[in-house]
PyMOL CGO cylinders between C-alpha atoms (Angstrom):
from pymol import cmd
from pymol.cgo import CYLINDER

trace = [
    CYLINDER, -17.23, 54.41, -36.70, -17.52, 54.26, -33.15, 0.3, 1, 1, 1, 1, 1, 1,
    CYLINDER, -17.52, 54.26, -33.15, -15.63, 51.39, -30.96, 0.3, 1, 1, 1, 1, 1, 1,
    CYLINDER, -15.63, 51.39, -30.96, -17.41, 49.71, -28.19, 0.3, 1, 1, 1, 1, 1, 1,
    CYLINDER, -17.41, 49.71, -28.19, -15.32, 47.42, -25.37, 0.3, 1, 1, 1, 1, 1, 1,
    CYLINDER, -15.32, 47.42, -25.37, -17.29, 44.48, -24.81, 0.3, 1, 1, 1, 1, 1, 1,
    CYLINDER, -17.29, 44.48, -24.81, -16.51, 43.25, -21.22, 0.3, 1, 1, 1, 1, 1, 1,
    CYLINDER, -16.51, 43.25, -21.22, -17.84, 39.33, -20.70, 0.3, 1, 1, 1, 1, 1, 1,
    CYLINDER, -17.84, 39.33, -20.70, -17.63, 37.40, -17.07, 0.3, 1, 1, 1, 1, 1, 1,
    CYLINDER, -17.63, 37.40, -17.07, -17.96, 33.32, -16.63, 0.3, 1, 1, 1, 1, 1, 1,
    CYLINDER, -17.96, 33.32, -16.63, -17.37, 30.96, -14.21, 0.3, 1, 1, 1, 1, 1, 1,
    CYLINDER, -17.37, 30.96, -14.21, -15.29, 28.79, -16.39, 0.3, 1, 1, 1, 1, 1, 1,
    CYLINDER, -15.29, 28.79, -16.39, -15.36, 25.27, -14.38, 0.3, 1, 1, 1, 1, 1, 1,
    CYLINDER, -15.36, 25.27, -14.38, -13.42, 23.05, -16.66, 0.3, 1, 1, 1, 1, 1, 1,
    CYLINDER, -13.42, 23.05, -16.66, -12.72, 19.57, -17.41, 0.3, 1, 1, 1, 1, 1, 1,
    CYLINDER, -12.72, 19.57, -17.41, -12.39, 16.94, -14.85, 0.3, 1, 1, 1, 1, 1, 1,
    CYLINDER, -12.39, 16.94, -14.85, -10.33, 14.47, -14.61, 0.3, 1, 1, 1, 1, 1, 1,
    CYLINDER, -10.33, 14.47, -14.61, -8.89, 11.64, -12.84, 0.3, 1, 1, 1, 1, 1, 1,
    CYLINDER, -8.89, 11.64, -12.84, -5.45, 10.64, -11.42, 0.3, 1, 1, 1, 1, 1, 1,
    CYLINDER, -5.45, 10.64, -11.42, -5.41, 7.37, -9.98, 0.3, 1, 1, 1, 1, 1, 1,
    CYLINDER, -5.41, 7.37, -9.98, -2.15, 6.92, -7.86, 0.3, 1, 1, 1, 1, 1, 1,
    CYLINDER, -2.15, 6.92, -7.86, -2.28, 2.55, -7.25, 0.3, 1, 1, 1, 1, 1, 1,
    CYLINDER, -2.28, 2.55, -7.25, -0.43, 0.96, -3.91, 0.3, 1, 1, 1, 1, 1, 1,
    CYLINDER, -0.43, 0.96, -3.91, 2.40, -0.95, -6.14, 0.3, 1, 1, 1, 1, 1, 1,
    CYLINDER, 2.40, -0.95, -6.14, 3.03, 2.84, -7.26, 0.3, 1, 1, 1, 1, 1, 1,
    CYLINDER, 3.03, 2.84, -7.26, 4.53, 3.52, -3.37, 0.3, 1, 1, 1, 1, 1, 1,
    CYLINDER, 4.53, 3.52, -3.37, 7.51, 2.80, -2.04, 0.3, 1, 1, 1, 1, 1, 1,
    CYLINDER, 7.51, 2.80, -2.04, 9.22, 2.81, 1.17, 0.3, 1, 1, 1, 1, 1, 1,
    CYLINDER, 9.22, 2.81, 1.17, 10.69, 6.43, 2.79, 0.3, 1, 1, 1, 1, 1, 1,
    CYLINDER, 10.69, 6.43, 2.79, 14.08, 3.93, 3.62, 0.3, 1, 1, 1, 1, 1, 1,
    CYLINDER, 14.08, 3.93, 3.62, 15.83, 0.94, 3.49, 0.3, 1, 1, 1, 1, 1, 1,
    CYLINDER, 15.83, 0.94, 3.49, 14.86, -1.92, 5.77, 0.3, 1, 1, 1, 1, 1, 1,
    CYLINDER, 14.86, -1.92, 5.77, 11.15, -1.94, 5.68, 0.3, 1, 1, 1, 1, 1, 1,
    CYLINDER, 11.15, -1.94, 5.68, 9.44, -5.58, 5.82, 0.3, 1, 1, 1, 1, 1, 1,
    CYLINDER, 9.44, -5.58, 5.82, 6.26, -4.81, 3.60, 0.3, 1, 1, 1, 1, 1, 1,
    CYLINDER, 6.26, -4.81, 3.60, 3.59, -6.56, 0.95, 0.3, 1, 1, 1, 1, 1, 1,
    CYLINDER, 3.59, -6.56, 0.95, 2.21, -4.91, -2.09, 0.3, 1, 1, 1, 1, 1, 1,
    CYLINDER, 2.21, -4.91, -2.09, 0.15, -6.51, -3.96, 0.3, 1, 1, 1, 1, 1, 1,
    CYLINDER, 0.15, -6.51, -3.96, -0.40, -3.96, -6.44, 0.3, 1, 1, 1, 1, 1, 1,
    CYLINDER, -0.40, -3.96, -6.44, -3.84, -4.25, -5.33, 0.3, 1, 1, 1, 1, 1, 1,
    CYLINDER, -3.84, -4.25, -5.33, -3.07, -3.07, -1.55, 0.3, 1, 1, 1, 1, 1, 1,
    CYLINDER, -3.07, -3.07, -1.55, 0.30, -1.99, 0.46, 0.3, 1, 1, 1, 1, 1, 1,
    CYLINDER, 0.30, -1.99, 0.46, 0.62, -3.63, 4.17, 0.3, 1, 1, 1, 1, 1, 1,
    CYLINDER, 0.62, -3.63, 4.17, 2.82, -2.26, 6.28, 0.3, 1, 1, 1, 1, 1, 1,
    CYLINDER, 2.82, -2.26, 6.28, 4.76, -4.64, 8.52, 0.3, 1, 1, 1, 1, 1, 1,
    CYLINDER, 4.76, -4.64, 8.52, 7.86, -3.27, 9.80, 0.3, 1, 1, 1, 1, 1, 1,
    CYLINDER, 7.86, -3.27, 9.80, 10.81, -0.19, 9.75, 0.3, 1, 1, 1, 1, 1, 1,
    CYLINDER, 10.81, -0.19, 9.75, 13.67, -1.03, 9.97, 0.3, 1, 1, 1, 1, 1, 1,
    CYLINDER, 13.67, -1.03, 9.97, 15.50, -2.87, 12.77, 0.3, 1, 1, 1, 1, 1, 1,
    CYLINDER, 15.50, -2.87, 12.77, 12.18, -5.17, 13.00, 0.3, 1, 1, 1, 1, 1, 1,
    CYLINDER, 12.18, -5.17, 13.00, 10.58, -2.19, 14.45, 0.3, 1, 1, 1, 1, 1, 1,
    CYLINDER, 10.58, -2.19, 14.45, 6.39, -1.77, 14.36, 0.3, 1, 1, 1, 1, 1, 1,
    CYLINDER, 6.39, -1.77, 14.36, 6.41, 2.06, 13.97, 0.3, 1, 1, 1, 1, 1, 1,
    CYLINDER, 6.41, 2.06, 13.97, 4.08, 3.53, 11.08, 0.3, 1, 1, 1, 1, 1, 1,
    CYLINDER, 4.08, 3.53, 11.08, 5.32, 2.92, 8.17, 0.3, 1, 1, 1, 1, 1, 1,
    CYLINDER, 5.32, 2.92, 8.17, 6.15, 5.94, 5.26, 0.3, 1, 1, 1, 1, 1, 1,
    CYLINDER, 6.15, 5.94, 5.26, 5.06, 5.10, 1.65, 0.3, 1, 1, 1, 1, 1, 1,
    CYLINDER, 5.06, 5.10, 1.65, 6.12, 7.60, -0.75, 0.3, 1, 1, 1, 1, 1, 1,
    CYLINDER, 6.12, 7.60, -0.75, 4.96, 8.13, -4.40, 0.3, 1, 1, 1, 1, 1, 1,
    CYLINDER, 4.96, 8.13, -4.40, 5.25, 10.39, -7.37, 0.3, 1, 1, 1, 1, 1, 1,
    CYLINDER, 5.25, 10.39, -7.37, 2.90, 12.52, -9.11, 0.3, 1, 1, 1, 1, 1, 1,
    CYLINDER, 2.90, 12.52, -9.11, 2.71, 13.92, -12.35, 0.3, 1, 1, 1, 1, 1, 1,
    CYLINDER, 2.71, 13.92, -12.35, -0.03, 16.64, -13.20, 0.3, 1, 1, 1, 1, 1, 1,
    CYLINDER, -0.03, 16.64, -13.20, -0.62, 18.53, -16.35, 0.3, 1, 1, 1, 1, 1, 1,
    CYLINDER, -0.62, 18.53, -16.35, 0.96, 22.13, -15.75, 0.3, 1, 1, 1, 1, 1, 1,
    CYLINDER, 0.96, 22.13, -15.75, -1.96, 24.82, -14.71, 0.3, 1, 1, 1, 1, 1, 1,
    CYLINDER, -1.96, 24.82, -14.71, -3.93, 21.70, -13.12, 0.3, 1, 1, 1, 1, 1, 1,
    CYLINDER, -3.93, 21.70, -13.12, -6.16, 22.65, -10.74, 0.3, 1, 1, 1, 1, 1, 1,
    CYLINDER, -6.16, 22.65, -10.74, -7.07, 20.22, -8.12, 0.3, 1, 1, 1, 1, 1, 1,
    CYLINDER, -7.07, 20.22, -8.12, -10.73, 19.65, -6.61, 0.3, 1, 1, 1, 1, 1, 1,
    CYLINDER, -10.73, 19.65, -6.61, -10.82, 16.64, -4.51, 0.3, 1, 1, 1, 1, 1, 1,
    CYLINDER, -10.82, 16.64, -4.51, -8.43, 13.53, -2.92, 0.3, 1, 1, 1, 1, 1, 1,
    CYLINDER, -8.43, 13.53, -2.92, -9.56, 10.13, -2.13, 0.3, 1, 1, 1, 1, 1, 1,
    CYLINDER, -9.56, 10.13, -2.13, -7.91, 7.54, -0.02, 0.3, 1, 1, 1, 1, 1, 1,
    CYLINDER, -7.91, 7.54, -0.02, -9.05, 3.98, -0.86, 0.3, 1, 1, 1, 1, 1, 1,
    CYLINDER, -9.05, 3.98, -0.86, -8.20, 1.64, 1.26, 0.3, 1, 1, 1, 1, 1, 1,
    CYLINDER, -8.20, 1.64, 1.26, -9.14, -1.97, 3.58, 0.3, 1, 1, 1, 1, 1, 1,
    CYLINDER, -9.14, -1.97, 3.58, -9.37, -1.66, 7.35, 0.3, 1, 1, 1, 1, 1, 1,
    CYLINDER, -9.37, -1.66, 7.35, -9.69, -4.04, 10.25, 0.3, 1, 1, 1, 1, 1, 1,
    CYLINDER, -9.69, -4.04, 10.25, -8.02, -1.48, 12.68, 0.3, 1, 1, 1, 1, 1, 1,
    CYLINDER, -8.02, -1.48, 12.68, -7.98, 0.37, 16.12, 0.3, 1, 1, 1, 1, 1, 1,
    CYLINDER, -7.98, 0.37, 16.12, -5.32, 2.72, 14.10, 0.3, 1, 1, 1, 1, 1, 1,
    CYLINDER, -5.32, 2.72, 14.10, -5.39, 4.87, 11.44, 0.3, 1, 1, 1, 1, 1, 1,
    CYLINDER, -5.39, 4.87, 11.44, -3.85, 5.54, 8.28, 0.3, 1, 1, 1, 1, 1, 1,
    CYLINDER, -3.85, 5.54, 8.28, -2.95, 8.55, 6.67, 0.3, 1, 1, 1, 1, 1, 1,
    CYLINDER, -2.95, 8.55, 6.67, -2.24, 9.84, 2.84, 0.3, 1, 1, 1, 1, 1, 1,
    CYLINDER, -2.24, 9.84, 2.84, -0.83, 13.23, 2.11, 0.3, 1, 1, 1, 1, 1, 1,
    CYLINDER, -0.83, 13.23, 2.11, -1.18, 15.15, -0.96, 0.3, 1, 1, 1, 1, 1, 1,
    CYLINDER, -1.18, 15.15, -0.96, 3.18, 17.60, -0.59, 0.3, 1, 1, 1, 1, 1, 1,
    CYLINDER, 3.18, 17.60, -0.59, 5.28, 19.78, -2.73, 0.3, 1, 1, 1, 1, 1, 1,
    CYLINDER, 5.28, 19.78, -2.73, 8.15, 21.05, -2.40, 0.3, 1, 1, 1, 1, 1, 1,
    CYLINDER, 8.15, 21.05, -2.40, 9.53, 24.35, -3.93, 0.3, 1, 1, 1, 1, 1, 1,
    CYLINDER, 9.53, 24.35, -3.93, 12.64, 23.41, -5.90, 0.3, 1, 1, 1, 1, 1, 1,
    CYLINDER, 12.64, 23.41, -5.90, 15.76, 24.45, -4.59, 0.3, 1, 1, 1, 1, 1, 1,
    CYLINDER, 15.76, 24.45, -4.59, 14.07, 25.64, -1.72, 0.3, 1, 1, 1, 1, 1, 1,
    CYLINDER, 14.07, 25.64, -1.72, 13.83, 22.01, 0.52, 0.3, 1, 1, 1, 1, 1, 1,
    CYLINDER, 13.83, 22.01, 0.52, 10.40, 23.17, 2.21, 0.3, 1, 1, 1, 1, 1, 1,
    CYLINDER, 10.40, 23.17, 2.21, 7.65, 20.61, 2.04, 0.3, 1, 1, 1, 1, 1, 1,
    CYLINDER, 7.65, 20.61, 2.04, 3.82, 21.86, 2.24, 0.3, 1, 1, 1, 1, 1, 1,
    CYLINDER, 3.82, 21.86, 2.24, 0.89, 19.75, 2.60, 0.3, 1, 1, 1, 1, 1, 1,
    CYLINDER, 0.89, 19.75, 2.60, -1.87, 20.32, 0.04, 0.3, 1, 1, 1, 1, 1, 1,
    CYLINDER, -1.87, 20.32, 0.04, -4.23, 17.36, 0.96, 0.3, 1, 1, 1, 1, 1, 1,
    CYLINDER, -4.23, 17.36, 0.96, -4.73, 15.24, 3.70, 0.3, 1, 1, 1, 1, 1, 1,
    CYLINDER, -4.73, 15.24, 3.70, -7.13, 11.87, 4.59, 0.3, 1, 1, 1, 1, 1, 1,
    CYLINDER, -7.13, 11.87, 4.59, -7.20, 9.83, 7.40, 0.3, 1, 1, 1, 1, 1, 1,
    CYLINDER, -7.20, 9.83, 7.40, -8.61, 6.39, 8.02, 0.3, 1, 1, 1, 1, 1, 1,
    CYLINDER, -8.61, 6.39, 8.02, -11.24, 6.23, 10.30, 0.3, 1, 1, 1, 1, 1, 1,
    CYLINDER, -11.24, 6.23, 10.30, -10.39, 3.04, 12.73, 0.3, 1, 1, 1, 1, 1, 1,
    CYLINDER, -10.39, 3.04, 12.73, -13.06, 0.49, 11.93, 0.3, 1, 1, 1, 1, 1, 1,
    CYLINDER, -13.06, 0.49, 11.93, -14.65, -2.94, 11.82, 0.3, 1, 1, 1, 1, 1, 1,
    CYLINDER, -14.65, -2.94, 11.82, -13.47, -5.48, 8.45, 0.3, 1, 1, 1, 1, 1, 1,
    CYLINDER, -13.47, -5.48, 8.45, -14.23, -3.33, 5.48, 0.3, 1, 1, 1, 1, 1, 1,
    CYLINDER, -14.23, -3.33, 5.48, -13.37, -1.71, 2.41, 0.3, 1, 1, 1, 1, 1, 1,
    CYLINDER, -13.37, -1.71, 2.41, -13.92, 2.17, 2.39, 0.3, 1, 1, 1, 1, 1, 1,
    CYLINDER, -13.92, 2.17, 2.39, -12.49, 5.01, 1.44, 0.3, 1, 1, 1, 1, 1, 1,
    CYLINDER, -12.49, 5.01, 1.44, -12.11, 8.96, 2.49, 0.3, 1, 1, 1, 1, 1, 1,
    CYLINDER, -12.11, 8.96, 2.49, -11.90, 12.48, 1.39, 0.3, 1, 1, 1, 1, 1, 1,
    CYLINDER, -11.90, 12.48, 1.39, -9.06, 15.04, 2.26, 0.3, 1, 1, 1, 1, 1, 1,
    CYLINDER, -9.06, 15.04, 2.26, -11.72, 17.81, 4.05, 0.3, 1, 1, 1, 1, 1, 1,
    CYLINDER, -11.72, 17.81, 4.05, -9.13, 20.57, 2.28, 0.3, 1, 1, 1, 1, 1, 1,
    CYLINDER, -9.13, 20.57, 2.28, -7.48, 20.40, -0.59, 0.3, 1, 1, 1, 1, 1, 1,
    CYLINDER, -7.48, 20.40, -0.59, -5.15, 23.52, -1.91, 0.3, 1, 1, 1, 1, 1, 1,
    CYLINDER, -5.15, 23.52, -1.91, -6.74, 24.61, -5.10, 0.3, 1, 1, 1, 1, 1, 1,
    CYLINDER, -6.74, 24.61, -5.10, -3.34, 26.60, -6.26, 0.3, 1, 1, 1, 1, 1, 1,
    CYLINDER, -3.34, 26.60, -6.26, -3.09, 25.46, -9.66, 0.3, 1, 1, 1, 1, 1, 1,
    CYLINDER, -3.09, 25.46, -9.66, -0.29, 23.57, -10.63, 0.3, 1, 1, 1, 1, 1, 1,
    CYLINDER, -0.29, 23.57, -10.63, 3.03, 24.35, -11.16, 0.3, 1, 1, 1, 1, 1, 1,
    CYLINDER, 3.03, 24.35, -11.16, 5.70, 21.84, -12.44, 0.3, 1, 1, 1, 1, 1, 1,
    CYLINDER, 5.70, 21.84, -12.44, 8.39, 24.79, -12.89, 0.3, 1, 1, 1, 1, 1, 1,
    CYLINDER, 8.39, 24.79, -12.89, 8.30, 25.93, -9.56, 0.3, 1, 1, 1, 1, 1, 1,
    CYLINDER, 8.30, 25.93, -9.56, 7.71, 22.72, -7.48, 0.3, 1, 1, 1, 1, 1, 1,
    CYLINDER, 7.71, 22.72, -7.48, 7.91, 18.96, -7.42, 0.3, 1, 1, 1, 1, 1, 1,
    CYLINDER, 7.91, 18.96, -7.42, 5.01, 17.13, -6.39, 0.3, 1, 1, 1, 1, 1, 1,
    CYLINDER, 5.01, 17.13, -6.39, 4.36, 13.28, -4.59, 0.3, 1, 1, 1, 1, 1, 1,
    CYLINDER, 4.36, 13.28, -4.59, 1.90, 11.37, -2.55, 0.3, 1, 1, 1, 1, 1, 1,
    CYLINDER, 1.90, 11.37, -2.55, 3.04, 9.92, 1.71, 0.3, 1, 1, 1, 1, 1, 1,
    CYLINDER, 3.04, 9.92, 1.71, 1.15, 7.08, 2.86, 0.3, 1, 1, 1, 1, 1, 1,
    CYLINDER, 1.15, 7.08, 2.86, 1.53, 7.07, 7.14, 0.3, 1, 1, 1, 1, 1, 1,
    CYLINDER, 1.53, 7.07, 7.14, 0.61, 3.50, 7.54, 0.3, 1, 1, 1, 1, 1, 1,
    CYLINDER, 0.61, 3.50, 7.54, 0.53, 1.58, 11.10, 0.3, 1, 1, 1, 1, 1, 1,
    CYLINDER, 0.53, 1.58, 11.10, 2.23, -1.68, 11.75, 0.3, 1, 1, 1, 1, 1, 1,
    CYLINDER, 2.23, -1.68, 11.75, -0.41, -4.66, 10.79, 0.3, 1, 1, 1, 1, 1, 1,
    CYLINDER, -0.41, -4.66, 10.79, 2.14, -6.66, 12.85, 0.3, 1, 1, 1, 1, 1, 1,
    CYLINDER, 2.14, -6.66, 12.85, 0.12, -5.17, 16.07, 0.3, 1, 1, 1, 1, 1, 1,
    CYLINDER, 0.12, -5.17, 16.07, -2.33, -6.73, 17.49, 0.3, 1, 1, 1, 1, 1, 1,
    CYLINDER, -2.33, -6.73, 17.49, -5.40, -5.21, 16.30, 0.3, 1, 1, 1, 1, 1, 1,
    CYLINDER, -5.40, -5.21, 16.30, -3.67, -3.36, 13.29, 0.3, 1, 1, 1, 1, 1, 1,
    CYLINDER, -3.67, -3.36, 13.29, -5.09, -4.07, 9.59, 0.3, 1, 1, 1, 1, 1, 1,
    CYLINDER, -5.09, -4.07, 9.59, -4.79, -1.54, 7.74, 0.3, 1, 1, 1, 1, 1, 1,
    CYLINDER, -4.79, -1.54, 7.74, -3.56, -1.62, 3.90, 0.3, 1, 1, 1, 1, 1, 1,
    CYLINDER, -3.56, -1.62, 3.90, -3.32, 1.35, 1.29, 0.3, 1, 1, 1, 1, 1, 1,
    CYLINDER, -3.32, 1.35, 1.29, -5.47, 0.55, -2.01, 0.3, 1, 1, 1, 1, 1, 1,
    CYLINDER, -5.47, 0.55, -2.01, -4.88, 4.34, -4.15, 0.3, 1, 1, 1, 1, 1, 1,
    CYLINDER, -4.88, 4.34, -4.15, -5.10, 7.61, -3.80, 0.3, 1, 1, 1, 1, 1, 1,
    CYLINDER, -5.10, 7.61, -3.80, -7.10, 9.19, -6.41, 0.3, 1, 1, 1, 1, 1, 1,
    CYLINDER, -7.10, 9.19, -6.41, -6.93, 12.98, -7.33, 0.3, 1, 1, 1, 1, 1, 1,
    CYLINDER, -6.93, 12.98, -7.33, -9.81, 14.94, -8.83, 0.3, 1, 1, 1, 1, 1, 1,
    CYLINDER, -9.81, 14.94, -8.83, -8.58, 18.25, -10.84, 0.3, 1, 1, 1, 1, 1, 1,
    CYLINDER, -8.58, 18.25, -10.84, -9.40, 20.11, -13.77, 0.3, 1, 1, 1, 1, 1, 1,
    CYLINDER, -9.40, 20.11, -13.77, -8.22, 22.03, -16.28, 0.3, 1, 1, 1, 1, 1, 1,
    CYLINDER, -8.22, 22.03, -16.28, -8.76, 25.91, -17.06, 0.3, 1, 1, 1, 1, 1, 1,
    CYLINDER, -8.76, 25.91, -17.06, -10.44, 26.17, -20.51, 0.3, 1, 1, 1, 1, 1, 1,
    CYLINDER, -10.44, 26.17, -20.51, -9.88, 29.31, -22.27, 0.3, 1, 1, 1, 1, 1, 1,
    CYLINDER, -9.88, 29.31, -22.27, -12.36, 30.37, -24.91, 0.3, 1, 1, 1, 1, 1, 1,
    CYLINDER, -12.36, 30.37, -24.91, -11.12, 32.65, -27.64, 0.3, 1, 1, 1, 1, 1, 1,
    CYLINDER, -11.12, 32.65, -27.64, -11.66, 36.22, -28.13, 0.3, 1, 1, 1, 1, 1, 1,
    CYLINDER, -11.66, 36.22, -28.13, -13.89, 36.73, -31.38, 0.3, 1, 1, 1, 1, 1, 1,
    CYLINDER, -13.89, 36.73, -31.38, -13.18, 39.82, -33.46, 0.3, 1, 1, 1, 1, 1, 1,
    CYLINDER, -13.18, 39.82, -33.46, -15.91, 41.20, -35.94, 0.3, 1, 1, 1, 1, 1, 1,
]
cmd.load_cgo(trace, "trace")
């Protein structure tokens, strides 16, 4: 009896799913901030010391180990001659270096809901043993003239790999 090696190639693109990361998920970088969140929406109002700097929202998030992620979405409501910004980081643990993965800005714009795409997202899959992962909202002061611009969610697009089985005869 003679052996033969079988050698098969795929393009395996797995299952998608959806991570929805909501506004009353966020909280503030410090102490001090004056802000709203609705659950619905996050406005940004004030740092502290009554200050209108941009505002940094910061929230967690959990992915299945060996994720792989496709797409980000901002959601959001603007009225605004600023932007907003959300940021997809990790950080390598015990290492304190911080790496974006994902960004979306705001486009500055008449009353309306909308919503944007990070144009590049890091497709590393991930990798909760190695690094810790979490969501920055860069909001601007709505107490500006001019300024409304309020966080909705973040949602995250991955998949994951699928591995079929060999079959032995």
């Amino acid at each position: 009896m003679t052996a033969h090696a079988i050698e098969i190639e795929y393009t395996n693109p797995g299952i998608r799913y959806l991570l929805t990361v909501p506004a009353a998920t966020f909280r503030p970088f410090e102490d001090g901030y004056d802000f709203v969140d609705h659950g619905r929406h996050l406005v940004h109002m004030h740092t502290p010391g009554n200050s209108t700097n941009p505002g940094i929202y910061l929230a967690p998030v959990n992915l299945p180990d060996g994720a792989v992620i496709h797409r980000m979405r901002y959601n959001f409501y603007i009225n605004s001659t600023e932007a907003g910004v959300a940021k997809l980081q990790r950080t390598e643990l015990s290492q304190g270096d911080v790496a974006d993965l994902a960004l979306a800005v705001t486009f500055p714009a008449n009353a309306g809901i909308g919503s944007t795409f990070a144009p590049y997202v890091d497709s590393q899959p991930i990798d909760n043993s190695r690094y810790a992962y979490w969501l920055v909202w860069e909001q601007p002061s709505n107490a500006l003239p001019g300024v409304n611009v309020q966080g909705q969610a973040v949602v995250i697009e991955y998949a994951m790999p699928i591995y079929l089985p060999f079959v032995l005869r």
